[in-house]
Each structure stands twice: as C-alpha cells, then as structure tokens.
C-alpha positions as CSV (number, residue, x, y, z in Angstrom):
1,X,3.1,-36.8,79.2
2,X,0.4,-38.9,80.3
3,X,-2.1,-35.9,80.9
4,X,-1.1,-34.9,77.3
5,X,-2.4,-38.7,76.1
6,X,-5.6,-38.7,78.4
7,X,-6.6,-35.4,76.4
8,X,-5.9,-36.6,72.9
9,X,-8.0,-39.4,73.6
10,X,-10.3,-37.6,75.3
11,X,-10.4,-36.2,71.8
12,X,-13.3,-36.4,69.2
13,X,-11.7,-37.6,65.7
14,X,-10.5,-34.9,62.9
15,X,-12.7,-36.4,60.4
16,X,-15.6,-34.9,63.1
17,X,-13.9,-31.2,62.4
18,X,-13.7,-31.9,58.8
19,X,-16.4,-34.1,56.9
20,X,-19.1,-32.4,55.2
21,X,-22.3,-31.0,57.5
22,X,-25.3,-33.1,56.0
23,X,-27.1,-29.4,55.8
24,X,-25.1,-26.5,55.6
25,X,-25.8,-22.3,54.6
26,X,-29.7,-22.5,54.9
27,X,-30.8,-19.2,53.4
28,X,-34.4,-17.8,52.9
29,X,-35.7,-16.8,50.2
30,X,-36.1,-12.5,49.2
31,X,-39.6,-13.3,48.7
32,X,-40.2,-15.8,52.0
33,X,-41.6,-18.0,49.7
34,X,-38.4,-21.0,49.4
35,X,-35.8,-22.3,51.8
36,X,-32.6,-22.9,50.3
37,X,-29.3,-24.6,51.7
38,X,-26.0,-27.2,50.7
39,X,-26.1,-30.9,51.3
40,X,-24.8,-33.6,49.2
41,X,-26.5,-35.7,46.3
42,X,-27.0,-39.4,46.3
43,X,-23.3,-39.1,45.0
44,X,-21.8,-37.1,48.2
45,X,-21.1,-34.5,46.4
46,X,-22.7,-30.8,48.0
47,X,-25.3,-29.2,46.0
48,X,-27.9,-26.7,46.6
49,X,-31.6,-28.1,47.7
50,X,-34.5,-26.1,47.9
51,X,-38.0,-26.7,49.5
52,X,-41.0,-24.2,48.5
53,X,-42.4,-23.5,52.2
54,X,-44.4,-24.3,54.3
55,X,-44.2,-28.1,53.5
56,X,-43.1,-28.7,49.9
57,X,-40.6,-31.7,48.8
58,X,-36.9,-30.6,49.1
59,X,-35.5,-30.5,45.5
60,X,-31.6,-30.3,44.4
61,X,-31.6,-27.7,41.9
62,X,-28.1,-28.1,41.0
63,X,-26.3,-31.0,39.6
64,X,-22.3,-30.7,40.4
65,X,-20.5,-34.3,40.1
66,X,-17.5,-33.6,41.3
67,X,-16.6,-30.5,43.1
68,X,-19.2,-29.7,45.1
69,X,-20.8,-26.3,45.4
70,X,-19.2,-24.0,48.0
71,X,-21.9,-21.0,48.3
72,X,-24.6,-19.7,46.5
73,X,-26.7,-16.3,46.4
74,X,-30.7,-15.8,45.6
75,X,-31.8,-13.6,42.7
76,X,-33.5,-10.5,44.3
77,X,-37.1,-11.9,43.2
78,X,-36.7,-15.1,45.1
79,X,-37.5,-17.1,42.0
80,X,-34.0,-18.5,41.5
81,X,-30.3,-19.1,42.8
C-alpha cells in the first residue's frame, strides 16, 4: 500500500496527459514553400497557423470559437488548407 502511494505521487498530474500541446500536427507544405500546424487562438481555442518559410510571421488562417480544429489537409498546390 504505501509503494502504491509513493508512485501516484511520484506521478505527473492528468491535466499533463490531457491539456492541449501549445503546437501540435506541423505539416509542410506540397510545394516546401509554408509550414502549417494547430495551436490555440488568443481565445484557447486550436486553430490552424501558418508561417510562409524561411522566416515569415505565423498567421492563424482559421477562425474556430468554440470547438477547436482537430486536423487539417493541404491542397496539392500548397497554396491552401
């Protein structure tokens, strides 16, 4: 019994296994030219960003209030999501 406590405290919490990444799925672009991936909005709610490469600002390019977006796929040009 008391090996069983010293483990669960040993521990990390669930909300560790569970909370949101703060960058999740990056994918590349068909084209190379864009980096996409999920984090969340001012709002903390997961959308998908994307940053024109090598150095460009990131971007959110989605606007989901509530949900949150799960995945996404690029169009075969690379030009959108």
């Amino acid at each position: 019994m008391f090996a069983l406590a010293l483990l669960l405290a040993a521990l990390p919490p669930l909300e560790v296994f569970f909370a949101n990444p703060q960058h999740a799925s990056p994918e590349l672009s068909p084209d190379g030219q864009s980096i996409a991936w999920l984090a969340a909005s001012d709002q903390g709610v997961r959308n998908v960003w994307v940053r024109v490469l090598p150095a460009g600002p990131p971007r959110m390019v989605t606007k989901d209030a509530q949900r949150g977006i799960i995945n996404y796929f690029w169009h075969p040009s690379g030009k959108s999501i």
